[in-house]
Jmol script that loads the backbone (N, CA, C; Angstrom):
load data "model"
ATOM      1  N   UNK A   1     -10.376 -12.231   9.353  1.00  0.00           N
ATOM      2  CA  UNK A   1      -8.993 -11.992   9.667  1.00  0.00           C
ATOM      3  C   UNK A   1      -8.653 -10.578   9.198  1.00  0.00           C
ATOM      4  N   UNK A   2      -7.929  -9.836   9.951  1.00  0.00           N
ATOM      5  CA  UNK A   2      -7.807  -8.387   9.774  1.00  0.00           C
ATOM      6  C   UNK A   2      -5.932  -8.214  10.005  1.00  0.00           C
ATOM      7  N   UNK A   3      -5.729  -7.242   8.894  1.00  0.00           N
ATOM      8  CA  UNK A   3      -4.156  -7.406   8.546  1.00  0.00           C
ATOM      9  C   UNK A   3      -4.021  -5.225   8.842  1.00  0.00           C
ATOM     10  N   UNK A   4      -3.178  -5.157   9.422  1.00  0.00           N
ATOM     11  CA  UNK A   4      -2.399  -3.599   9.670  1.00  0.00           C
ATOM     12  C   UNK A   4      -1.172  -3.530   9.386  1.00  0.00           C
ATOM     13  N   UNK A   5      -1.155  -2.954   7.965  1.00  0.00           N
ATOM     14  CA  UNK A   5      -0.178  -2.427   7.600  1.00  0.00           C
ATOM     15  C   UNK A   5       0.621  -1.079   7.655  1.00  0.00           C
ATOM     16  N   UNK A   6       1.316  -0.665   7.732  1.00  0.00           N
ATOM     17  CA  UNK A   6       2.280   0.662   8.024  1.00  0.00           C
ATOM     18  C   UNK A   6       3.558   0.790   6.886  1.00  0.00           C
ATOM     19  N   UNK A   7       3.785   2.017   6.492  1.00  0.00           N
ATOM     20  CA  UNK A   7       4.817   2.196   5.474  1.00  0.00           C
ATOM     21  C   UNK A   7       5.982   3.659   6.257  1.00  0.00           C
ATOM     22  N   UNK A   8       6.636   3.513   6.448  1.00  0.00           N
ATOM     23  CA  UNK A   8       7.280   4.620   6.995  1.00  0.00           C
ATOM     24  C   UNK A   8       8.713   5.210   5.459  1.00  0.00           C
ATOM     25  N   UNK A   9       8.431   6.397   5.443  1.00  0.00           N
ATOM     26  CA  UNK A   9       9.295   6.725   3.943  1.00  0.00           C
ATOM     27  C   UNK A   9      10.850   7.225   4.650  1.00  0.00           C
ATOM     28  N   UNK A  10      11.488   6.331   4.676  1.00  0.00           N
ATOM     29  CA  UNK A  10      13.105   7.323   4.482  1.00  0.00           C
ATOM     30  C   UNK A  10      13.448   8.123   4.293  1.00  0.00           C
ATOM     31  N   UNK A  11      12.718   8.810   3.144  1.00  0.00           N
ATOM     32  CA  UNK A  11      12.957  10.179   2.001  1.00  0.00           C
ATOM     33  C   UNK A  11      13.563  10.970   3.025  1.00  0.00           C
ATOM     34  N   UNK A  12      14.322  11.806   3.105  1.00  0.00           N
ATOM     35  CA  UNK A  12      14.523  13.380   3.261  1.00  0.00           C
ATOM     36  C   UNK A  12      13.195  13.998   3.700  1.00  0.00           C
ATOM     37  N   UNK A  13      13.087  14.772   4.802  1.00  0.00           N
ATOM     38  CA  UNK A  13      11.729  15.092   4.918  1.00  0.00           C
ATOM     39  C   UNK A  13      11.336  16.246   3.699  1.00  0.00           C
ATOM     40  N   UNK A  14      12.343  17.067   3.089  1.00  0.00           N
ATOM     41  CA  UNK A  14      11.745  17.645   1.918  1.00  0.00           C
ATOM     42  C   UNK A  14      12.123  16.995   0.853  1.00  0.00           C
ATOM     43  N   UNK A  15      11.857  15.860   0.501  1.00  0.00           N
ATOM     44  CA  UNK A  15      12.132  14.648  -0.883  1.00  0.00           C
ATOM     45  C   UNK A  15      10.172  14.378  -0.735  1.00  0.00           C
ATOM     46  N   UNK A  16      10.222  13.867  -2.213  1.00  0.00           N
ATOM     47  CA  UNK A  16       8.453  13.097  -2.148  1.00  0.00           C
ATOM     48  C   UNK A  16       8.985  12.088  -3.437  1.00  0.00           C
ATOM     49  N   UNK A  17       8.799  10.872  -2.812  1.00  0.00           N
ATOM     50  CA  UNK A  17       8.536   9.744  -4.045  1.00  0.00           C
ATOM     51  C   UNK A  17       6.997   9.471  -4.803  1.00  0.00           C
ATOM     52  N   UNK A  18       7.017   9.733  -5.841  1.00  0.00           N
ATOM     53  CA  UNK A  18       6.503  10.009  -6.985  1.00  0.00           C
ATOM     54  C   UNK A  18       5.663   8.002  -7.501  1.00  0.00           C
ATOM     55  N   UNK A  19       4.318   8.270  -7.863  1.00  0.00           N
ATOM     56  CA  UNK A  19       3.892   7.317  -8.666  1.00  0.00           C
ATOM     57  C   UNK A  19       4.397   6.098  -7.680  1.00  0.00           C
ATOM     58  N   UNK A  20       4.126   5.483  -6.658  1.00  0.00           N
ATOM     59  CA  UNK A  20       4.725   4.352  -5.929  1.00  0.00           C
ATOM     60  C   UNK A  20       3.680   3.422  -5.978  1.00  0.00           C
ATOM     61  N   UNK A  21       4.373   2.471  -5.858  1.00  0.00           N
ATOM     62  CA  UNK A  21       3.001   0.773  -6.162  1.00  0.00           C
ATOM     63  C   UNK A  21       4.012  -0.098  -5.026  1.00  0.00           C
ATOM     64  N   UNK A  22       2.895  -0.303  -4.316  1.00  0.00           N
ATOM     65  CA  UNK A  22       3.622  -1.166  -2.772  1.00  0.00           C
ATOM     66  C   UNK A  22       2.539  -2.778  -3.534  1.00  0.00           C
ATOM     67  N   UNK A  23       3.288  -4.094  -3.525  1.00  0.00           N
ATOM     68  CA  UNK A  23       2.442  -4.942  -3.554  1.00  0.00           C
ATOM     69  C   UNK A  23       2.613  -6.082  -2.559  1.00  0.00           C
ATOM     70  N   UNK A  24       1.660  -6.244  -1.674  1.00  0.00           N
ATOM     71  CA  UNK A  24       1.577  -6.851  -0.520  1.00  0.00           C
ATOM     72  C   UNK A  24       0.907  -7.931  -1.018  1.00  0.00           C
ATOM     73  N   UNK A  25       1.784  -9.449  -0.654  1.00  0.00           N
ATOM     74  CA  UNK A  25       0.982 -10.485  -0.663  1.00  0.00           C
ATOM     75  C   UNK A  25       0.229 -10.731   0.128  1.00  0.00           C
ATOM     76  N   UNK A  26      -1.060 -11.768  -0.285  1.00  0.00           N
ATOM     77  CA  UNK A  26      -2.233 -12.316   0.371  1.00  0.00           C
ATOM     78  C   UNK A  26      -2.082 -13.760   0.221  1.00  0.00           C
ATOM     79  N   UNK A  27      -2.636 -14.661   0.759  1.00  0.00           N
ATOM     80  CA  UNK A  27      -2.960 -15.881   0.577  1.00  0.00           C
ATOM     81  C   UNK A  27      -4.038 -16.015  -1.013  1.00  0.00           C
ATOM     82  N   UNK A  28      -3.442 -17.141  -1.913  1.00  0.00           N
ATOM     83  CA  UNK A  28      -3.854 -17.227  -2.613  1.00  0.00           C
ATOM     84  C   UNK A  28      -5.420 -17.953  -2.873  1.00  0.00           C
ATOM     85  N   UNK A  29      -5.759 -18.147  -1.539  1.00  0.00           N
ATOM     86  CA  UNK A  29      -7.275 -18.765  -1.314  1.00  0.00           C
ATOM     87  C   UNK A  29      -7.767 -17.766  -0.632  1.00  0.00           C
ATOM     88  N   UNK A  30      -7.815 -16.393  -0.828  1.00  0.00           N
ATOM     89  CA  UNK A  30      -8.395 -15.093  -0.526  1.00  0.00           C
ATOM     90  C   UNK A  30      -9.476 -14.833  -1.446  1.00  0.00           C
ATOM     91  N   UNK A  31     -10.287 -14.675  -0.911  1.00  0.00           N
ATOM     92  CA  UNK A  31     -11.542 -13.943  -2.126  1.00  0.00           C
ATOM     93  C   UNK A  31     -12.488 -13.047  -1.678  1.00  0.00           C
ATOM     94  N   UNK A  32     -11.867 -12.039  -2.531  1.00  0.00           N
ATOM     95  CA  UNK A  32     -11.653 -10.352  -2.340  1.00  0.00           C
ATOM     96  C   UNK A  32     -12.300  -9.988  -1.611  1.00  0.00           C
ATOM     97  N   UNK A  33     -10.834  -9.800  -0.717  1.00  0.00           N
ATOM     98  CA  UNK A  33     -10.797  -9.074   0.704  1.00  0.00           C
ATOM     99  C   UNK A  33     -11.236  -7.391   0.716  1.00  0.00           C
ATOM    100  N   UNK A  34     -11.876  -6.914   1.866  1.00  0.00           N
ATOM    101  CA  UNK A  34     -11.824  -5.360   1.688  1.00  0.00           C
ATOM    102  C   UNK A  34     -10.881  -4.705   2.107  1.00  0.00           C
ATOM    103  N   UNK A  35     -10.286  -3.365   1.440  1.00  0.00           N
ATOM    104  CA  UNK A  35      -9.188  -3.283   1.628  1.00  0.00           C
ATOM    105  C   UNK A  35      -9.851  -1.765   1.349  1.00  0.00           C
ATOM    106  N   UNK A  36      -8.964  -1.015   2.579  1.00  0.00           N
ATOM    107  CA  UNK A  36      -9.130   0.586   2.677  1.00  0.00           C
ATOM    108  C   UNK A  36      -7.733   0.830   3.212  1.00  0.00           C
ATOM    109  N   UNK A  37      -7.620   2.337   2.687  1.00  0.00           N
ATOM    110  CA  UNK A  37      -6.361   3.385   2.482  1.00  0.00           C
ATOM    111  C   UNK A  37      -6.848   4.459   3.373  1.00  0.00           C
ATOM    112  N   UNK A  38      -5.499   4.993   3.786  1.00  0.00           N
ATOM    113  CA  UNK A  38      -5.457   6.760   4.627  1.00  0.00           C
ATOM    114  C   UNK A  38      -5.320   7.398   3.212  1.00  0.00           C
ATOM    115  N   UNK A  39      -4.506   6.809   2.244  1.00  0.00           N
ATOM    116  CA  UNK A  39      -3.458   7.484   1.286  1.00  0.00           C
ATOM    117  C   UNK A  39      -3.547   6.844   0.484  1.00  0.00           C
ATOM    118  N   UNK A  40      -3.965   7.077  -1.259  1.00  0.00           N
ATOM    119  CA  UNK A  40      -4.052   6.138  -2.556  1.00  0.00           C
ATOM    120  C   UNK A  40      -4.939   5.504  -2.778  1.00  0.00           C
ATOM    121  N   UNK A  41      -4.617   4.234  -3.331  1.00  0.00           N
ATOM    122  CA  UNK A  41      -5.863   3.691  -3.627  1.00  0.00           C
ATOM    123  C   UNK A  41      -5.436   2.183  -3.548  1.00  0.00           C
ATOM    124  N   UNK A  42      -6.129   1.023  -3.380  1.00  0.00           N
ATOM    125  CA  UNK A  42      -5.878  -0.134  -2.881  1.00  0.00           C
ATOM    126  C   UNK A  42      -6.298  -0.951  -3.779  1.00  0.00           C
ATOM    127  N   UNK A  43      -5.695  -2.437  -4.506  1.00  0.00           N
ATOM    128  CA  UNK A  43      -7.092  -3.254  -5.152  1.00  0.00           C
ATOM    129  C   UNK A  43      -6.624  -4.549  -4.963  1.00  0.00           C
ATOM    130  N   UNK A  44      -7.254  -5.396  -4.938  1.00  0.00           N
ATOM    131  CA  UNK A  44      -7.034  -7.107  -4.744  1.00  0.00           C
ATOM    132  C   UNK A  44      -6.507  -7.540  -6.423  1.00  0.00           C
ATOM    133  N   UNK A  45      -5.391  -7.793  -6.735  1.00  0.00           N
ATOM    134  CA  UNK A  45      -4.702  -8.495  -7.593  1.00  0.00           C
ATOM    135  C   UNK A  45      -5.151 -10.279  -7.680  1.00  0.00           C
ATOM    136  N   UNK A  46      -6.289 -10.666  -7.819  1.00  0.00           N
ATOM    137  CA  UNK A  46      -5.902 -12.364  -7.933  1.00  0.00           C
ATOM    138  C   UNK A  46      -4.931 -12.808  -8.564  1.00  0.00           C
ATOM    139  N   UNK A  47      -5.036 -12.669 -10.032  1.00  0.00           N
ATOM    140  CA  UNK A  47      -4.137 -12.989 -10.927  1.00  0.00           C
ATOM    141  C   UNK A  47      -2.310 -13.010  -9.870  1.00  0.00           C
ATOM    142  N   UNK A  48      -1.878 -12.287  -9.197  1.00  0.00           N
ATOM    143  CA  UNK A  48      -0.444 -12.066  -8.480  1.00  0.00           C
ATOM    144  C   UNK A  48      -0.827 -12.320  -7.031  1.00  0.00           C
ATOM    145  N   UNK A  49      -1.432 -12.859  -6.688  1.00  0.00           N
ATOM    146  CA  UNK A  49      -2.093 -12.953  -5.315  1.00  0.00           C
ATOM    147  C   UNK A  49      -1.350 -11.926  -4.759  1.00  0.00           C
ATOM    148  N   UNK A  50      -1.534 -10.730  -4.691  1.00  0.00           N
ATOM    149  CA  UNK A  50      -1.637 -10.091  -4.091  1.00  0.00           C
ATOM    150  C   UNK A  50      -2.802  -8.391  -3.888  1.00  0.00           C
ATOM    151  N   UNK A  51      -2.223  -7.321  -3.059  1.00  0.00           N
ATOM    152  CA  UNK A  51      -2.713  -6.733  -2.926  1.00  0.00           C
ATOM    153  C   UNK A  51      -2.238  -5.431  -3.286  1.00  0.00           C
ATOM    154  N   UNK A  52      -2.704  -4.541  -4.569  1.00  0.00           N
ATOM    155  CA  UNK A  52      -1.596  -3.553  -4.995  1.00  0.00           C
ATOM    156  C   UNK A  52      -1.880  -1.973  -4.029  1.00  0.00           C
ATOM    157  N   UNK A  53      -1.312  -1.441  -4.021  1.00  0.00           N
ATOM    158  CA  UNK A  53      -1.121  -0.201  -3.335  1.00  0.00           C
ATOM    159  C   UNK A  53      -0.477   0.776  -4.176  1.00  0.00           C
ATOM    160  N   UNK A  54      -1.393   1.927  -4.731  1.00  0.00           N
ATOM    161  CA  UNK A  54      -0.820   3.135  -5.207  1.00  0.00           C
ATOM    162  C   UNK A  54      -0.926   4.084  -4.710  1.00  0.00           C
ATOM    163  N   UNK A  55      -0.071   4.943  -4.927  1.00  0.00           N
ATOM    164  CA  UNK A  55       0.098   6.245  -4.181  1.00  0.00           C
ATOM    165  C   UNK A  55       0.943   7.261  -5.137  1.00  0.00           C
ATOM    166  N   UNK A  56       0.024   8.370  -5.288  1.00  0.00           N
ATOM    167  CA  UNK A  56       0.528   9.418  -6.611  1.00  0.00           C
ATOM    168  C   UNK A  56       1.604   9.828  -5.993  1.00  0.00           C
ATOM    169  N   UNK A  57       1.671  10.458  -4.615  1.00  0.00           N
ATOM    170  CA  UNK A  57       2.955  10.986  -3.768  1.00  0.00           C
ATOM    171  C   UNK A  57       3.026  10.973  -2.393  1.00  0.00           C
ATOM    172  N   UNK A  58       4.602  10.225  -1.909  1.00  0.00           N
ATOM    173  CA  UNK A  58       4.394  10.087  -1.095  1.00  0.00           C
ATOM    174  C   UNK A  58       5.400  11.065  -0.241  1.00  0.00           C
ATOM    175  N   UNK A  59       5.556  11.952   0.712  1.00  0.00           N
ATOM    176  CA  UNK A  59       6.170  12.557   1.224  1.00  0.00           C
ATOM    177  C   UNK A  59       7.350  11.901   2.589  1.00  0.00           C
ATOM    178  N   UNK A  60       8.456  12.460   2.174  1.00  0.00           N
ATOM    179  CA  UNK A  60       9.284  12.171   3.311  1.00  0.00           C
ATOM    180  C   UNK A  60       9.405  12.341   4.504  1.00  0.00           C
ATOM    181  N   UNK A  61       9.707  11.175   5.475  1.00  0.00           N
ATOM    182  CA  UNK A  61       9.428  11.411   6.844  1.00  0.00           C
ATOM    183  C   UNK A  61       7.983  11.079   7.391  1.00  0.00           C
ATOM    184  N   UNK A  62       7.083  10.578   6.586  1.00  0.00           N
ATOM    185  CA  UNK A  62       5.659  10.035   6.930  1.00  0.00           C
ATOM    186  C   UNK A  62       4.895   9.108   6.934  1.00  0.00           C
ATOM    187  N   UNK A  63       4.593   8.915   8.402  1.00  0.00           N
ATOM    188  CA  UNK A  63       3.827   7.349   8.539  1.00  0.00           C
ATOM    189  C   UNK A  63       2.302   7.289   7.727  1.00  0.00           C
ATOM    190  N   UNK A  64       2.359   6.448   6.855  1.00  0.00           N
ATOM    191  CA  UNK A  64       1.215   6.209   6.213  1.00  0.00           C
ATOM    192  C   UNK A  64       0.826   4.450   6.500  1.00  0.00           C
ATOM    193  N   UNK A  65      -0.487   4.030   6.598  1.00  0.00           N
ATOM    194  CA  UNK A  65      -0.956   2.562   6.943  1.00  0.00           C
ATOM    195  C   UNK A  65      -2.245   2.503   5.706  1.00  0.00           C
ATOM    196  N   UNK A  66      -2.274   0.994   5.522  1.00  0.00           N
ATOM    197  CA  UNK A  66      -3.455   0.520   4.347  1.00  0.00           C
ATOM    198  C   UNK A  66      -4.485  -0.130   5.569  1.00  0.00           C
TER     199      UNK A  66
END
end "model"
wireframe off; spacefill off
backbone 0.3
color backbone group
């Protein structure tokens, strides 16, 4: 099963949000899924069933997908 995600930023196109953690749930009978980024870094959370998403900066006005 294959999941496409997309994040589109609001910001001001000259604004950048700083240090961001997106956490996307998974089904809690998941066992660890692969998970790739355009942008950041991705990891399978069991413990929160979910899936965390960091990103040092993210710029305004830009489509980014996990």
């Amino acid at each position: 099963m294959g999941y496409f995600k997309g994040w589109v930023s609001f910001l001001c196109i000259c604004s950048t949000a700083t240090n961001v953690e997106i956490e996307v749930p998974v089904p809690s009978d998941a066992a660890n899924p692969n998970i790739r980024t355009s942008m950041g870094s991705a990891a399978y959370a069991p413990e929160r069933d979910a899936m965390v998403w960091k990103v040092k900066s993210f710029p305004g006005g830009k489509v980014t997908t996990t």
